[in-house]
ZADO-1210 file (C-alpha; in nm, 4 decimals, padded with zeros to 6 digits):
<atoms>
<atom x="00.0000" y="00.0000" z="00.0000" code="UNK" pos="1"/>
<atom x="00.1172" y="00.3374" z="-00.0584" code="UNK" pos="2"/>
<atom x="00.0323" y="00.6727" z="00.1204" code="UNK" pos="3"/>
<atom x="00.1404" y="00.9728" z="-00.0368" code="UNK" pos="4"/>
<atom x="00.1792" y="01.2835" z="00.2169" code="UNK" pos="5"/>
<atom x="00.1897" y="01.6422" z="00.0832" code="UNK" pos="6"/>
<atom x="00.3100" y="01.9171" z="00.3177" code="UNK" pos="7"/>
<atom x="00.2750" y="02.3046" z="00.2503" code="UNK" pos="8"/>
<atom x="00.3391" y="02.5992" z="00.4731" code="UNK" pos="9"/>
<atom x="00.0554" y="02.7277" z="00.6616" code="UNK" pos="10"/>
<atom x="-00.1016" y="03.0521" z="00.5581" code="UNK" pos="11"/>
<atom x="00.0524" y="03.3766" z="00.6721" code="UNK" pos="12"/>
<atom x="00.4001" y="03.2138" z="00.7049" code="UNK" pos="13"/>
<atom x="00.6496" y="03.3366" z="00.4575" code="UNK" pos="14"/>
<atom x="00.7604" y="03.1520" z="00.1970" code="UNK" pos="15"/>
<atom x="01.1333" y="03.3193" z="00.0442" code="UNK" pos="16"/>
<atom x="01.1600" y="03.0064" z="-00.2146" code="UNK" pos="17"/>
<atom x="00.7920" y="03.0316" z="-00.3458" code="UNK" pos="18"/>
<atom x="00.8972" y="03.4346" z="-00.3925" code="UNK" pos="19"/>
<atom x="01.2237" y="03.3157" z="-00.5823" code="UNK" pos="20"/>
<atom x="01.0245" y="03.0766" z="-00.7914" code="UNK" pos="21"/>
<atom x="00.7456" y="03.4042" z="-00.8489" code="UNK" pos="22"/>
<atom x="01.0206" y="03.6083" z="-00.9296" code="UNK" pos="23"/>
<atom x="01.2378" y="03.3297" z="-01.1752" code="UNK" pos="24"/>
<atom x="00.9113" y="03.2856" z="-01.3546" code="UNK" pos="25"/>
<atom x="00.8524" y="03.6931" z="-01.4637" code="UNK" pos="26"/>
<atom x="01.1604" y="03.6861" z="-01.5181" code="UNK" pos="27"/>
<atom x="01.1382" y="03.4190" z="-01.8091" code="UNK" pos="28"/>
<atom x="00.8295" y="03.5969" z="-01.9438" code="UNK" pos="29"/>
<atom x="00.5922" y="03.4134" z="-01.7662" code="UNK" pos="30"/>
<atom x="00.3322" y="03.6750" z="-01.7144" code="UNK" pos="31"/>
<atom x="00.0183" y="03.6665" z="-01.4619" code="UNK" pos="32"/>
<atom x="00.2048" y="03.4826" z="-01.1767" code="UNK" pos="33"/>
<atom x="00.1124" y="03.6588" z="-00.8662" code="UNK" pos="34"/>
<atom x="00.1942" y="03.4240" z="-00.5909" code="UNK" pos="35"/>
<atom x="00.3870" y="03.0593" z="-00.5451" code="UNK" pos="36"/>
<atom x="00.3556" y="02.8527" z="-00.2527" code="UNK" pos="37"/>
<atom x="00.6363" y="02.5756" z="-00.2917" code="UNK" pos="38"/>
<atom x="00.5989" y="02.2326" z="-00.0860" code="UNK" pos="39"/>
<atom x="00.6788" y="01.8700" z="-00.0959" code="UNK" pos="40"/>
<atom x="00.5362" y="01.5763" z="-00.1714" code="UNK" pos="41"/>
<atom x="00.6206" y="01.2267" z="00.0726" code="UNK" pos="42"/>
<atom x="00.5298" y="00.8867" z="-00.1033" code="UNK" pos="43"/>
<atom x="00.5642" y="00.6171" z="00.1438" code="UNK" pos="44"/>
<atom x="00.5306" y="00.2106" z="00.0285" code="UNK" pos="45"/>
<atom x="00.3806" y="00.0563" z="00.3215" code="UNK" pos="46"/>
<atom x="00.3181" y="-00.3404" z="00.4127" code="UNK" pos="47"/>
<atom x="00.0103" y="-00.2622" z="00.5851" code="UNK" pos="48"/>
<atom x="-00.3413" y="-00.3882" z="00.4380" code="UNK" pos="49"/>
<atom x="-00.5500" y="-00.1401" z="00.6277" code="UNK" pos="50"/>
<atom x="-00.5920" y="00.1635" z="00.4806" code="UNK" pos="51"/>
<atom x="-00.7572" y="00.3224" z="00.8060" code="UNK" pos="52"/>
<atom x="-00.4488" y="00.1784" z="00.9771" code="UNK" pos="53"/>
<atom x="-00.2052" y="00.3376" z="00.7330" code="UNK" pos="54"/>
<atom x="-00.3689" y="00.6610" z="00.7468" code="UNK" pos="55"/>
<atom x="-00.3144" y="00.6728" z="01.1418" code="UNK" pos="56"/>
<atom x="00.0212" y="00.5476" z="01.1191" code="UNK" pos="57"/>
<atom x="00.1244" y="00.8123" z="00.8609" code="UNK" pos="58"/>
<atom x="-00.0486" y="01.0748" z="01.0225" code="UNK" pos="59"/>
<atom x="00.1507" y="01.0033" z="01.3155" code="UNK" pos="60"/>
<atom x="00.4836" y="01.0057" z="01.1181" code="UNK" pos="61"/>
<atom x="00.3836" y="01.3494" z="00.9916" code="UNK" pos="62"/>
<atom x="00.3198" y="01.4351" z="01.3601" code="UNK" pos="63"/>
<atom x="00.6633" y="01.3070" z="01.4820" code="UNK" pos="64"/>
<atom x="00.8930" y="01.4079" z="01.1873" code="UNK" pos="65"/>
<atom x="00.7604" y="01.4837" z="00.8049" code="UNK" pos="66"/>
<atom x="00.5857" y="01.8134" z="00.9039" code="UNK" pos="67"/>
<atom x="00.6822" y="02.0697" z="01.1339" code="UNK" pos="68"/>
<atom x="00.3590" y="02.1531" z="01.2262" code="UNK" pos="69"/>
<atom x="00.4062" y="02.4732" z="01.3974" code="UNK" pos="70"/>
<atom x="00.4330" y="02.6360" z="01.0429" code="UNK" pos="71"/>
<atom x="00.3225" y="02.3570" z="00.8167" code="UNK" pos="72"/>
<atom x="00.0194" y="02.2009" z="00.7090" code="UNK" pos="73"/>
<atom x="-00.0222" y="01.8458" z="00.5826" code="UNK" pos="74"/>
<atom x="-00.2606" y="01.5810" z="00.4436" code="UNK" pos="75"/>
<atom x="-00.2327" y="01.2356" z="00.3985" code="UNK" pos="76"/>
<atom x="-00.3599" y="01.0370" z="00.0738" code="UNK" pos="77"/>
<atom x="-00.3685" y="00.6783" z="00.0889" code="UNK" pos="78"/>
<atom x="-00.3223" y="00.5111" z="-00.2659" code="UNK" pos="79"/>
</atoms>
């Protein structure tokens, strides 16, 4: 089973490589681009058969290392 995590920063919290991203993109011509939030995607292969399971067990990973939730936001997609 695999979960797939995706972590962002939380609204309000600055994000300086989203702004370089904004910035590298006018300054390639692409027009229109008026913010860029930049986060990271987490695929995980796990050997459990519950998905319910997994989906605690990931969201207690995030919890205790793949998020730092004081200025992150996460969710958890089992596939």
């Amino acid at each position: 089973m695999k979960a797939r995590v995706h972590v962002m920063l939380k609204n309000g919290v600055l994000d300086p490589q989203g702004e370089a991203v904004r910035h590298a993109l006018g300054t390639l011509g692409f027009e229109g681009v008026e913010s860029v939030r930049q986060g990271k995607v987490i695929e995980l292969e796990l050997a459990a058969t519950d998905a319910e399971a997994a989906r605690v067990e990931v969201t207690r990973m995030c919890e205790a290392i793949l998020a730092n939730t004081v200025i992150e936001s996460y969710t958890v997609e089992i596939v």
